[in-house]
DRENLOLUM-577196 format. One record per residue (C-alpha): residue number from 1; residue in one letter; chain; x, y, z. Coordinates in steps of 0.25 Angstrom, whole numbers, m for minus. Layout:
// DRENLOLUM-577196
REC, k, r, c, px, py, pz
REC, NUM, a, A, X, Y, Z
...
// end
This chain:
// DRENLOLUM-577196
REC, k, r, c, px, py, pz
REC, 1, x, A, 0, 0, 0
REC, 2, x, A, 5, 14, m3
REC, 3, x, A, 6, 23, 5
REC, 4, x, A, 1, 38, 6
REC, 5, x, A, 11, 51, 6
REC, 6, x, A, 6, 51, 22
REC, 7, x, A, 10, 36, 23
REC, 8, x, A, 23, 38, 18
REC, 9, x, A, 27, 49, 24
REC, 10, x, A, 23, 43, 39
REC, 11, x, A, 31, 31, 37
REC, 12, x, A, 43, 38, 32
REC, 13, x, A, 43, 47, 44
REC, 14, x, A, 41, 32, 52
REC, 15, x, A, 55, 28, 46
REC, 16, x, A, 62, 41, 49
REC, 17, x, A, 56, 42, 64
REC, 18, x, A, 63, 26, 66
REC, 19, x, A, 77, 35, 63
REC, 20, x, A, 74, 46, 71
REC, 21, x, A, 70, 36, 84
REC, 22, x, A, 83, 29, 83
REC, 23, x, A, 79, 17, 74
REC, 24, x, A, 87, 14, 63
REC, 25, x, A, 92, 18, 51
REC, 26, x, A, 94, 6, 41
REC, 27, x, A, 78, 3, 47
REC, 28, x, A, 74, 15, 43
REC, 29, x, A, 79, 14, 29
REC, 30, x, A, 74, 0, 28
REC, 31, x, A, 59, 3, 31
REC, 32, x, A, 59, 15, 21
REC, 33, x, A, 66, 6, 10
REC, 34, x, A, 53, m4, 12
REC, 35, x, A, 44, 5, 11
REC, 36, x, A, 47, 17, 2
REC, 37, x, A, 51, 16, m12
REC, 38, x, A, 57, 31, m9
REC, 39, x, A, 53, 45, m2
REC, 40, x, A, 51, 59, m7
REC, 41, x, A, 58, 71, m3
REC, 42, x, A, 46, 77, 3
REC, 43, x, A, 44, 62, 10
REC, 44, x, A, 56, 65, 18
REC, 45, x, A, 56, 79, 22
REC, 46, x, A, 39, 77, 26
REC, 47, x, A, 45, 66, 36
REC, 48, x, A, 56, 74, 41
REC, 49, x, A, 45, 84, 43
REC, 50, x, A, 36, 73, 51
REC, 51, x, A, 48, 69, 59
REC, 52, x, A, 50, 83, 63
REC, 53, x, A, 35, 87, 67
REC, 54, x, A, 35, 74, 74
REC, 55, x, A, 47, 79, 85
REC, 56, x, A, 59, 77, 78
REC, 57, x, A, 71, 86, 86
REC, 58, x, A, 77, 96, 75
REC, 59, x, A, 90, 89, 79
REC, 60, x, A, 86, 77, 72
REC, 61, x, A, 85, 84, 58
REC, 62, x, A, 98, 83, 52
REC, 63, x, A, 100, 71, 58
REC, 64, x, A, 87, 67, 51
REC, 65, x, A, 91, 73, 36
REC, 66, x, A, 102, 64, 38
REC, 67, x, A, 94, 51, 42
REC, 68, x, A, 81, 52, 33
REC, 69, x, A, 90, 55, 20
REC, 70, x, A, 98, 41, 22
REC, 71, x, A, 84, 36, 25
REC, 72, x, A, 77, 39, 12
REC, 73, x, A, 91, 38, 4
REC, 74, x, A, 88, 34, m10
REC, 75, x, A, 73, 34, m9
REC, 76, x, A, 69, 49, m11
REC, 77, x, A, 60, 53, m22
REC, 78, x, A, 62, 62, m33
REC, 79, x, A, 49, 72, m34
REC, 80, x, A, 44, 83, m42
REC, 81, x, A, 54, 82, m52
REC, 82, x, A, 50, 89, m65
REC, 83, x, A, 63, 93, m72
REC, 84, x, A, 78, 86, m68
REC, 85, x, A, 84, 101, m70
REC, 86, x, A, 93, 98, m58
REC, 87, x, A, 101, 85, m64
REC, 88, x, A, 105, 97, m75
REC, 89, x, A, 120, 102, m73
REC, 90, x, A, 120, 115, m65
REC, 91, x, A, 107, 112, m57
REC, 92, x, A, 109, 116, m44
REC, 93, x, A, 104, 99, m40
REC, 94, x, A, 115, 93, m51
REC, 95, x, A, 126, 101, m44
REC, 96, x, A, 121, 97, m32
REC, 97, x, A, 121, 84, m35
REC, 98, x, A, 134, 82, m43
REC, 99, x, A, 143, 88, m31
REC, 100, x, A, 137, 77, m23
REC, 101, x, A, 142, 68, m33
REC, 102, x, A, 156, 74, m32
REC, 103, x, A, 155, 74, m16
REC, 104, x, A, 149, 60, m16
REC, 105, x, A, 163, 57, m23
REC, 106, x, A, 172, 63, m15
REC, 107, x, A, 166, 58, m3
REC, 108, x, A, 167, 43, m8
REC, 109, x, A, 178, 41, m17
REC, 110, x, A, 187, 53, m11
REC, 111, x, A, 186, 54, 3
REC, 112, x, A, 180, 40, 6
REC, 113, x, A, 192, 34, m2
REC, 114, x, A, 205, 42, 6
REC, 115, x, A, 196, 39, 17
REC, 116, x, A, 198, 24, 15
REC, 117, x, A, 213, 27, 13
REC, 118, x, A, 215, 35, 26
REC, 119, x, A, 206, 21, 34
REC, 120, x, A, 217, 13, 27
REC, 121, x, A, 228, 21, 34
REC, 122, x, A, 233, 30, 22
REC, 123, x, A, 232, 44, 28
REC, 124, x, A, 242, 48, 14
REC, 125, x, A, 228, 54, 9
REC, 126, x, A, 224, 61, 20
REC, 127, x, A, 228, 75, 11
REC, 128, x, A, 218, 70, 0
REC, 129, x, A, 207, 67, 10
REC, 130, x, A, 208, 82, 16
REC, 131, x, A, 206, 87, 1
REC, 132, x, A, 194, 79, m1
REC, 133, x, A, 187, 85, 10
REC, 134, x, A, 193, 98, 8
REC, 135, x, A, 186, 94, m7
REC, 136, x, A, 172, 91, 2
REC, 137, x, A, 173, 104, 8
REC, 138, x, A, 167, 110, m8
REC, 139, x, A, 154, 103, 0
REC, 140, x, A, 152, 117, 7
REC, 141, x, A, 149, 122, m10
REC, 142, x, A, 140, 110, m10
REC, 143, x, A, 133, 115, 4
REC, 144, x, A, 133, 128, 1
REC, 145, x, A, 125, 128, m10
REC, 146, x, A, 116, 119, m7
REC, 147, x, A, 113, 128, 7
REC, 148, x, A, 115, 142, 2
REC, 149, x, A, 105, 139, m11
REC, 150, x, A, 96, 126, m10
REC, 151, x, A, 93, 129, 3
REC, 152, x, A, 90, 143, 1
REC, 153, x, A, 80, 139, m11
REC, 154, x, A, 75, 128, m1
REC, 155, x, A, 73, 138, 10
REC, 156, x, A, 65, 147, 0
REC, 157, x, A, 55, 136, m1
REC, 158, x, A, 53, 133, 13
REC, 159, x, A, 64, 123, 13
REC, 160, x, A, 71, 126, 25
REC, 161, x, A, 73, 115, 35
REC, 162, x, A, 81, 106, 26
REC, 163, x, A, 91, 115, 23
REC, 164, x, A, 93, 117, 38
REC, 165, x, A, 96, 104, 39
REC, 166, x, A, 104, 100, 28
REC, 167, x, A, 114, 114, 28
REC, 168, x, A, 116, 108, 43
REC, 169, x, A, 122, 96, 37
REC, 170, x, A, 130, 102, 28
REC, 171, x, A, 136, 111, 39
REC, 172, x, A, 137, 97, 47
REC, 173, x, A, 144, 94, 35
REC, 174, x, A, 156, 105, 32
REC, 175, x, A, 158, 102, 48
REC, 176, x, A, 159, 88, 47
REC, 177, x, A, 170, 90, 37
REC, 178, x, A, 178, 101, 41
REC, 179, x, A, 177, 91, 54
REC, 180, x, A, 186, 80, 45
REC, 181, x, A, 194, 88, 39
REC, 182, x, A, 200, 95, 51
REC, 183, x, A, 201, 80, 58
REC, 184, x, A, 208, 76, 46
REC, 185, x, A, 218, 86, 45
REC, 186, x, A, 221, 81, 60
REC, 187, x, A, 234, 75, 61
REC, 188, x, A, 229, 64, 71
REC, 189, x, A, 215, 61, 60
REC, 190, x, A, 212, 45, 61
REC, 191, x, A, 205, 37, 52
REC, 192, x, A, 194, 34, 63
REC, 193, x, A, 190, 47, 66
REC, 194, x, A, 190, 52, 51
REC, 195, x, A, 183, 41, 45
REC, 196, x, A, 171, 44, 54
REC, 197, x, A, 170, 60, 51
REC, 198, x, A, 172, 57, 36
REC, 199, x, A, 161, 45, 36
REC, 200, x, A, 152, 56, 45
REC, 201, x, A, 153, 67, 33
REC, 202, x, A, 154, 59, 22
REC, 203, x, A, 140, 52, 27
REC, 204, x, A, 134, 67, 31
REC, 205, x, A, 137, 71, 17
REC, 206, x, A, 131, 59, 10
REC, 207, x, A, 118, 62, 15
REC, 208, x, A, 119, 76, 11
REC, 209, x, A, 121, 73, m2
REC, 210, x, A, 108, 63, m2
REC, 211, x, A, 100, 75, 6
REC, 212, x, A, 105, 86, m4
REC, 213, x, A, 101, 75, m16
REC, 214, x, A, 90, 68, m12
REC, 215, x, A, 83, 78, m1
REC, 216, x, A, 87, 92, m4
REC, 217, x, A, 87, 92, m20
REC, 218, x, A, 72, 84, m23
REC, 219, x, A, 68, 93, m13
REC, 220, x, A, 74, 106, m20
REC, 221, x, A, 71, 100, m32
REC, 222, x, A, 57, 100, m29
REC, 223, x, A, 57, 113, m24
REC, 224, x, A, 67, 123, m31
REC, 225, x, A, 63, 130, m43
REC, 226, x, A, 71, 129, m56
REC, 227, x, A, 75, 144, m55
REC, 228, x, A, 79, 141, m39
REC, 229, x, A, 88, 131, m44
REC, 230, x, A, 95, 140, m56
REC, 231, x, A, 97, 149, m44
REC, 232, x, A, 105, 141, m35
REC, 233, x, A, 112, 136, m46
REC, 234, x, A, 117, 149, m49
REC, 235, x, A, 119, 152, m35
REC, 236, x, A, 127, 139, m33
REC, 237, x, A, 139, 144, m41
REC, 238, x, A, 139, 157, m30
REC, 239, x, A, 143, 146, m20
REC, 240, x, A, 151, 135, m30
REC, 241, x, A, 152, 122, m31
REC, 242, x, A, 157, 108, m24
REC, 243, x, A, 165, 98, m29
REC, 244, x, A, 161, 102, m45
REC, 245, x, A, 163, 113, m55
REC, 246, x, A, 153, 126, m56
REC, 247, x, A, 141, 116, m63
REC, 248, x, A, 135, 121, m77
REC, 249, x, A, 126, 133, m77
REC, 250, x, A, 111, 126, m74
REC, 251, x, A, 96, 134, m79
REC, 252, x, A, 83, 128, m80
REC, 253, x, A, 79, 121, m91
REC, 254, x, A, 66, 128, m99
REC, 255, x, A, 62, 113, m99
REC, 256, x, A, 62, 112, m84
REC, 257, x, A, 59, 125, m82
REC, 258, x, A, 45, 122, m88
REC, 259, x, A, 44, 108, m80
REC, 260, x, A, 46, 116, m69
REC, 261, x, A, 33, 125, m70
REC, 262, x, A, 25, 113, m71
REC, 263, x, A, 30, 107, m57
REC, 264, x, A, 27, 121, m51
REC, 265, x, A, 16, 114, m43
REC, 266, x, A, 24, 103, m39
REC, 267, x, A, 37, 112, m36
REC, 268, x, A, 25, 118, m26
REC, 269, x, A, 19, 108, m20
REC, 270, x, A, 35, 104, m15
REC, 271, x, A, 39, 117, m11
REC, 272, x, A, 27, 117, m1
REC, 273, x, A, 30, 101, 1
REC, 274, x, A, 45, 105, 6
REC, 275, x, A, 41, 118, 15
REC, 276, x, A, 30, 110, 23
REC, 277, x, A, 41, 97, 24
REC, 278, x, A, 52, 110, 30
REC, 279, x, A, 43, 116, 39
REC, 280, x, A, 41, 104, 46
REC, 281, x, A, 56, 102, 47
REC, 282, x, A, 60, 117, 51
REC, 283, x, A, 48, 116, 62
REC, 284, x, A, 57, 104, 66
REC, 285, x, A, 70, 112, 67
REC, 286, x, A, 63, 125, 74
REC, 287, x, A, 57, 116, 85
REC, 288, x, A, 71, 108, 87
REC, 289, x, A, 77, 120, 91
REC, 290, x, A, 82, 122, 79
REC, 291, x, A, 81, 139, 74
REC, 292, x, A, 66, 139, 65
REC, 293, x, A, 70, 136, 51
REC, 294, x, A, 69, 149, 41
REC, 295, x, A, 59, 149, 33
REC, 296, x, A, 60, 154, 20
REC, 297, x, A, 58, 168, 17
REC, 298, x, A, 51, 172, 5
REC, 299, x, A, 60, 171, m8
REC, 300, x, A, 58, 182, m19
REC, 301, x, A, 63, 186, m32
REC, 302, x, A, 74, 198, m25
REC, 303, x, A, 80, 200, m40
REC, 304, x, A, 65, 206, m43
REC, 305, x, A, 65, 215, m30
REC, 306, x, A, 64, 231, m34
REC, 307, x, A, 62, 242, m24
REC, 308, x, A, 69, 255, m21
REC, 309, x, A, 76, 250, m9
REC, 310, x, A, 80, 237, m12
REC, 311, x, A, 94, 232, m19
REC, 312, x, A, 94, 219, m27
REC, 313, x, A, 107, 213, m28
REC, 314, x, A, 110, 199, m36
REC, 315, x, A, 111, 192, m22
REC, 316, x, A, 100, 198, m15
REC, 317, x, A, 90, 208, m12
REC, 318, x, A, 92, 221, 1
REC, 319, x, A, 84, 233, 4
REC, 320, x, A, 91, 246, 6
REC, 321, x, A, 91, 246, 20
REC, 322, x, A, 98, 231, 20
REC, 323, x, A, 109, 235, 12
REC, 324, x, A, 111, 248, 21
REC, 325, x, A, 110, 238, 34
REC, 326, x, A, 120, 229, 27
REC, 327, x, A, 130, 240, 24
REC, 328, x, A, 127, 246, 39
REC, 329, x, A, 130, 232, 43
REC, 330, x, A, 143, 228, 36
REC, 331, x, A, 156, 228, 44
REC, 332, x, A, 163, 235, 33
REC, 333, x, A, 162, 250, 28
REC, 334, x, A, 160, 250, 14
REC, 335, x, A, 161, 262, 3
REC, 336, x, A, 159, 263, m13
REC, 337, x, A, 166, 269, m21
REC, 338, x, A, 161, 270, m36
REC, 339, x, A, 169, 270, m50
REC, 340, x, A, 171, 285, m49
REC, 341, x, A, 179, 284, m36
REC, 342, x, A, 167, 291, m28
REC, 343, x, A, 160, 285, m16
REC, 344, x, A, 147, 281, m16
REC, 345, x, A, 144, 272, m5
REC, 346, x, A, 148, 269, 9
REC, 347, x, A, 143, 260, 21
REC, 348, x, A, 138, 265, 34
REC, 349, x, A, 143, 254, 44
REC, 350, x, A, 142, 255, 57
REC, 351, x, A, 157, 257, 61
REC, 352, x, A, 162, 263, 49
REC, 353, x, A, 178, 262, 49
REC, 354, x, A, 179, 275, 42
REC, 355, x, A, 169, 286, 40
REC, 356, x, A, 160, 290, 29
REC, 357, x, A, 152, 301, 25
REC, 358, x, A, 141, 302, 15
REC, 359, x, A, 149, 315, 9
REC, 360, x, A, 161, 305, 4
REC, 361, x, A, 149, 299, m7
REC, 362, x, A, 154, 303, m19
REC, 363, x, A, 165, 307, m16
REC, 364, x, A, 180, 301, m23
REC, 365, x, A, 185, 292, m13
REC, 366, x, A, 198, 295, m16
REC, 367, x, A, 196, 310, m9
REC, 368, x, A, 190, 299, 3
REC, 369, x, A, 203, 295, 6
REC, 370, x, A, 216, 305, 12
REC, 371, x, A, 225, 310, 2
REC, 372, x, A, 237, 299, 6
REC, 373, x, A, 226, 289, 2
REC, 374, x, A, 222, 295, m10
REC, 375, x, A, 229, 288, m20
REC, 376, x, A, 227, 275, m15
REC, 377, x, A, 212, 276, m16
REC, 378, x, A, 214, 279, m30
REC, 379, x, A, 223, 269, m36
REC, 380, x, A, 215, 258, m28
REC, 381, x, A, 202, 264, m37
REC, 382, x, A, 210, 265, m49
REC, 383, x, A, 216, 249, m47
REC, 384, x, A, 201, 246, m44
REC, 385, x, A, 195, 253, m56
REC, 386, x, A, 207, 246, m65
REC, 387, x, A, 205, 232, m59
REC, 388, x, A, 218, 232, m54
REC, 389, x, A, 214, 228, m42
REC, 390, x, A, 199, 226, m34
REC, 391, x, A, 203, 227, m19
REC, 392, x, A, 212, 234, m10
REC, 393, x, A, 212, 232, 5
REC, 394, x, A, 218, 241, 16
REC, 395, x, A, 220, 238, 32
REC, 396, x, A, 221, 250, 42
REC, 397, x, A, 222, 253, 58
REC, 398, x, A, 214, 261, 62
REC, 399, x, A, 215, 265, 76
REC, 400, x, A, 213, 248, 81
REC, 401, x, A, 206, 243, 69
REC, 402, x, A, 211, 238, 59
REC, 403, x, A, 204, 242, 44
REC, 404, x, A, 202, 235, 33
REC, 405, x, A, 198, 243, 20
REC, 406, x, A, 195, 235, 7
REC, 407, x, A, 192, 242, m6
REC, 408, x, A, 186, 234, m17
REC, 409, x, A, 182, 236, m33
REC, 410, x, A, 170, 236, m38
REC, 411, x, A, 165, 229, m50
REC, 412, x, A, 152, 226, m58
REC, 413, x, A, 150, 214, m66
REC, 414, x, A, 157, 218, m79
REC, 415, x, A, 169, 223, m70
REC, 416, x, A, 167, 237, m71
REC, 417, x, A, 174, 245, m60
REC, 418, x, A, 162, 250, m49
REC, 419, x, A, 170, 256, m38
REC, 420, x, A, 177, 253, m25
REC, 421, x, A, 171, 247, m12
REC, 422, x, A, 179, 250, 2
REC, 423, x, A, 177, 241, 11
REC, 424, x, A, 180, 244, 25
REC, 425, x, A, 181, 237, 38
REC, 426, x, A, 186, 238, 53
REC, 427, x, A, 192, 221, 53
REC, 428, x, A, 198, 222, 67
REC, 429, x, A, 189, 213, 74
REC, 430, x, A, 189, 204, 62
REC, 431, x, A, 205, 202, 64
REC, 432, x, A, 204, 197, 78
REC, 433, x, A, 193, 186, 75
REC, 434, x, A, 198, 173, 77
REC, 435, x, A, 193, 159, 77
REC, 436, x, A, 180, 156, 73
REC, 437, x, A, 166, 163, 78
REC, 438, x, A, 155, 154, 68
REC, 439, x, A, 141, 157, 67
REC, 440, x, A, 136, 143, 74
REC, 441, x, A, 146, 146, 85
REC, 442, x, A, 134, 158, 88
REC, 443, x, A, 124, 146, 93
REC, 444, x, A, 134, 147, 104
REC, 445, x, A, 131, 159, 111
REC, 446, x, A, 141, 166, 106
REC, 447, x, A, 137, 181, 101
REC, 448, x, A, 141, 186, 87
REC, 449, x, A, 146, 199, 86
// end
């Protein structure tokens, strides 16, 4: 007897529920083998979300992602596809896709292989293995991507606890690596000890590779526009690349285009399927203790935006008094000068380092400068307006601080000389930082300047 969608969907949560009461895994797996022939996206994410509503503590999530993708490993369902646009070169999805493939390898038949030497008692490549996991390092391009641009388009859908979870096994990770590495470069590194870090990444870098490829990309899939993914695939070379060559250019097809507009319905109904299933999840995480999940805010066209007081630029969109309140804010004193030599902009910081005038607008900023200084002014304009150089940086004491003056050439796109930006700052508390003061060491109670 078949079962309903309902049916389904209890019974899956009944296998997950046997994981997360201790039972065991390979049981588990068994039982959903025997009787699913294999489970959609939506399948999944509506049982996490069941789980979750039930009770399940938010400490349980990653570990959960983890668990439930080796669970249904090879059973997911493709759904809603009209068009393969992203087996195409160039789509966001094939790039995606063939870095795995090159990450898969070097895992495997690199690192698994000096591994094997090393067991064997041949430390001689240890050299070659810290190059191959200075190589894995490109995974941070690989990451990056995926959680500066997919989960940006995910989040503008609803999307949001997902990306939560999966951005904190990246970071799990980078740490997991940077972790084997430094015991490697240890002089006293044994095999033991190596082996079980290496096995430890190497499997939690697996499974992201299944979630990215058989969780995360149906799901976008699903979701995403065709114009949403010929963004992020123009973005994408903003951040670069791991482990391959920039890919081919990639645009929509007119052919899938038009497939496209006739699965709007469908592309829909998932877009509401996928914000129901995160709610569930991110009401999970809120309750565990875990700060509420950001929903997403409303997405608009900001290229389109026309008012008197608002400035569109090609990466983003601020109203007058943001960009006042930015240059207000900046710990650096900033002041333009145009092609002609004559001021026409300057900064009000807070602390300025030196003092400006509304009277020096217009005026040759050679003349803004003592005579003995003069001539120095003018020959770095005239090496900036030539090409001869595009920067010159200068470092004075004044009374205890130490000043740092950096002026820069300015240049549109066909390279056409714009002017001069003096960029000036007091750096004496910068010179005396030491160590390290990062932005998770906050959750300790420590305050940030």
């Amino acid at each position: 007897m078949e079962r309903t969608k309902q049916q389904r969907q209890e019974r899956i949560v009944e296998i997950l529920s046997l994981l997360h009461e201790g039972g065991n895994f390979e049981e588990a797996k068994r039982l959903f083998t025997e009787e699913f022939d294999g489970v959609d996206v939506t399948e999944i994410t509506s049982a996490e979300k069941a789980l979750i509503q039930s009770g399940l503590p938010a400490s349980e999530i990653q570990r959960l992602c983890n668990i439930h993708a080796a669970v249904f490993k090879g059973a997911i369902n493709e759904i809603h596809r009209s068009n393969y646009e992203h087996e195409q070169p160039g789509h966001p999805v094939h790039t995606l896709k063939l870095e795995n493939q090159v990450l898969q390898s070097l895992l495997t038949d690199e690192i698994d292989g000096l591994m094997a030497k090393i067991q064997k008692g041949d430390w001689s490549v240890k050299e070659r293995l810290l190059a191959a996991l200075t190589d894995l390092g490109q995974l941070d391009k690989h990451y990056a991507r995926k959680e500066t641009l997919i989960f940006s388009y995910m989040e503008k859908y609803g999307i949001t606890a997902p990306p939560q979870v999966m951005w904190g096994v990246d970071d799990d990770i980078r740490d997991q690596l940077k972790a084997l590495k430094s015991y490697l470069e240890n002089e006293r590194a044994a095999y033991n000890p190596l082996s079980e870090k290496w096995a430890a990444l190497k499997e939690e870098i697996e499974e992201m590779i299944f979630k990215e490829e058989e969780i995360m990309v149906p799901m976008t899939l699903d979701v995403f526009s065709l114009k949403d993914w010929e963004k992020i695939a123009e973005d994408s070379l903003d951040i670069g690349f791991a482990f391959i060559p920039e890919p081919l250019k990639w645009k929509a097809s007119a052919d899938a285009l038009a497939k496209e507009a006739e699965r709007e319905p469908a592309r829909l109904a998932a877009i509401q399927q996928a914000r129901e299933t995160t709610d569930g999840i991110a009401a999970g995480l809120a309750e565990g203790g875990v700060s509420e999940a950001v929903y997403a805010e409303e997405h608009y066209d900001w290229q389109e935006q026309t008012s008197a007081d608002t400035v569109v630029f090609p990466t983003g969109i601020l109203k007058l008094e943001q960009l006042l309140a930015i240059f207000q804010t900046l710990p650096v004193d900033l002041t333009f000068v145009d092609k002609d030599e004559r001021v026409r902009f300057f900064s009000e910081g807070k602390k300025r380092v030196f003092p400006r005038t509304k009277s020096i607008i217009g005026r040759e900023v050679v003349n803004c400068h003592p005579p003995k200084s003069m001539h120095i002014v003018q020959k770095i304009l005239d090496d900036f307006r030539s090409g001869a150089r595009e920067t010159a940086d200068f470092w004075i004491d004044i009374m205890d601080r130490k000043i740092y003056i950096r002026y820069f050439a300015l240049q549109d796109e066909s390279g056409e000389y714009m002017g001069c930006l003096e960029v000036t700052q007091d750096i004496t508390e910068i010179q005396n930082i030491q160590g390290q003061n990062r932005l998770l060491d906050q959750e300790k109670g420590e305050p940030t300047n």
